[in-house]
C-alpha positions as CSV (number, residue, x, y, z in Angstrom):
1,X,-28.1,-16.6,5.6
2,X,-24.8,-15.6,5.3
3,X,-23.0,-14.5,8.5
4,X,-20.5,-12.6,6.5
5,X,-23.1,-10.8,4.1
6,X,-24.8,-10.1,7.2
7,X,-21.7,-8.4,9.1
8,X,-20.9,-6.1,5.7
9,X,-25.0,-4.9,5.9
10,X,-24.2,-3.7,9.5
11,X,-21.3,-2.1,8.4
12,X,-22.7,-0.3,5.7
13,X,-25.5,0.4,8.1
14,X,-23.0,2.2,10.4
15,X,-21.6,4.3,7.4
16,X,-24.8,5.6,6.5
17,X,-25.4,6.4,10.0
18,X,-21.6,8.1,10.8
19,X,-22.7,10.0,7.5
20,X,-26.4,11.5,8.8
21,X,-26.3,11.6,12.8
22,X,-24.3,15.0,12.5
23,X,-27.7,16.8,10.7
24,X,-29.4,17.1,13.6
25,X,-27.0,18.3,15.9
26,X,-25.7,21.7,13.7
27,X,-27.4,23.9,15.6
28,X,-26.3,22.8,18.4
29,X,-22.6,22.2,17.5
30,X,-22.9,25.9,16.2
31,X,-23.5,27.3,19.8
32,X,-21.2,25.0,21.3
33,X,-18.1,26.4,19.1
34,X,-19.7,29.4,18.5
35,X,-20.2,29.8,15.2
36,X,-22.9,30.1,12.8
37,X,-24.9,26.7,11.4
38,X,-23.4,26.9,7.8
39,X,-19.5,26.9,9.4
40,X,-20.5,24.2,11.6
41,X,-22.1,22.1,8.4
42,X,-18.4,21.9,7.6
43,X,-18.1,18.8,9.5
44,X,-20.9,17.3,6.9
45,X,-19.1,18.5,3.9
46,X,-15.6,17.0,5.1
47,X,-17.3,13.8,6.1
48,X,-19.1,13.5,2.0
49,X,-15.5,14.7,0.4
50,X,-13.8,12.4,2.1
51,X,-16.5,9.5,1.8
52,X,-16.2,9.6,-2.1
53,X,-12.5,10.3,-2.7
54,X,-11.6,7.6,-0.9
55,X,-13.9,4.8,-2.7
56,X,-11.4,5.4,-5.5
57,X,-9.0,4.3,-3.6
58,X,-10.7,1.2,-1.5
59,X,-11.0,-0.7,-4.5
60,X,-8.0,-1.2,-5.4
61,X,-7.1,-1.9,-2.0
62,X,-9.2,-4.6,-1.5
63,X,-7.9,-6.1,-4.5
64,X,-4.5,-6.3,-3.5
65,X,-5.2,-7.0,0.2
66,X,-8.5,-8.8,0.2
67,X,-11.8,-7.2,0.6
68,X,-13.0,-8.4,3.6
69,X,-9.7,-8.0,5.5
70,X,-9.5,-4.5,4.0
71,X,-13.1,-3.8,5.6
72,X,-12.7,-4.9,9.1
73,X,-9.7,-2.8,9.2
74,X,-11.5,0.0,7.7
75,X,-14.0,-0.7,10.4
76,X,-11.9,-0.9,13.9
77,X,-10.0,3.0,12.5
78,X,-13.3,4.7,11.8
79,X,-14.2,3.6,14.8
80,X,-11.4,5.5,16.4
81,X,-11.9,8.2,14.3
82,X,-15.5,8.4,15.3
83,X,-14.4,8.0,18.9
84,X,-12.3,10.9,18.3
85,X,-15.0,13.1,17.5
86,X,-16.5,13.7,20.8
87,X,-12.8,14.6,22.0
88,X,-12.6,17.3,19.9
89,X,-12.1,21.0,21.1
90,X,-12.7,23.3,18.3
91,X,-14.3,22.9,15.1
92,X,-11.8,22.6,13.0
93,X,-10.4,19.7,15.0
94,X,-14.0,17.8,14.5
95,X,-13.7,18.9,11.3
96,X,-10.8,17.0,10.6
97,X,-11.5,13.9,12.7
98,X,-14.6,13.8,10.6
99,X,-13.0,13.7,7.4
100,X,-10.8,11.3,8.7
101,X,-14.1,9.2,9.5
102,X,-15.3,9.7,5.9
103,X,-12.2,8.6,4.4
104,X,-12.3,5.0,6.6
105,X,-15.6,4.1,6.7
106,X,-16.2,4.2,3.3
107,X,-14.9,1.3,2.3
108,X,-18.0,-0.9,3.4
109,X,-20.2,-0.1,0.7
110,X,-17.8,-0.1,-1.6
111,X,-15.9,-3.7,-1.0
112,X,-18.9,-5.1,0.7
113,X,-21.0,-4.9,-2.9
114,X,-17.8,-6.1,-4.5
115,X,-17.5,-9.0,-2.3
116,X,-21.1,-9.9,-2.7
């Protein structure tokens, strides 16, 4: 098998986890900033916006750059930005650091299939 087929199945693995592990957690996130569940699903909605604006954007990235150096790059800042998350103090702030982690990890699915 592949090692590098392999590598871009965690990856995308990871995205669709970044994506769903905040469902769980709304009410909870609501109490902690107090606010109500829909405001808090806010970080779910930034995260999907910025998931599918930024595919259009990935390709032709990968292109130019190469795919799989585009990825791991992709990769090591969403990990940041996910990192970042748990620092935040407000919503909004998670908010934002959530979008942020839509807009970089969304690039494995995309240039992964392309690569394949």
């Amino acid at each position: 098998m592949n090692p590098t087929i392999v590598l871009l199945a965690i990856a995308a693995w990871n995205t669709g986890i970044a994506m769903r592990v905040v469902e769980p957690m709304l009410p909870k996130l609501a109490a902690d900033f107090d606010c109500t569940v829909p405001a808090a699903a806010w970080v779910i909605t930034a995260f999907a916006i910025a998931q599918a604006v930024a595919q259009i954007i990935h390709g032709p990235t990968g292109d130019r750059f190469g795919k799989l150096r585009v990825v791991t790059a992709l990769m090591a800042c969403s990990a940041v930005a996910a990192f970042m998350c748990g620092f935040a103090r407000d919503l909004e702030t998670l908010v934002a650091w959530r979008f942020a982690t839509g807009l970089l990890s969304s690039g494995t699915m995309t240039l992964g299939m392309a690569h394949i």
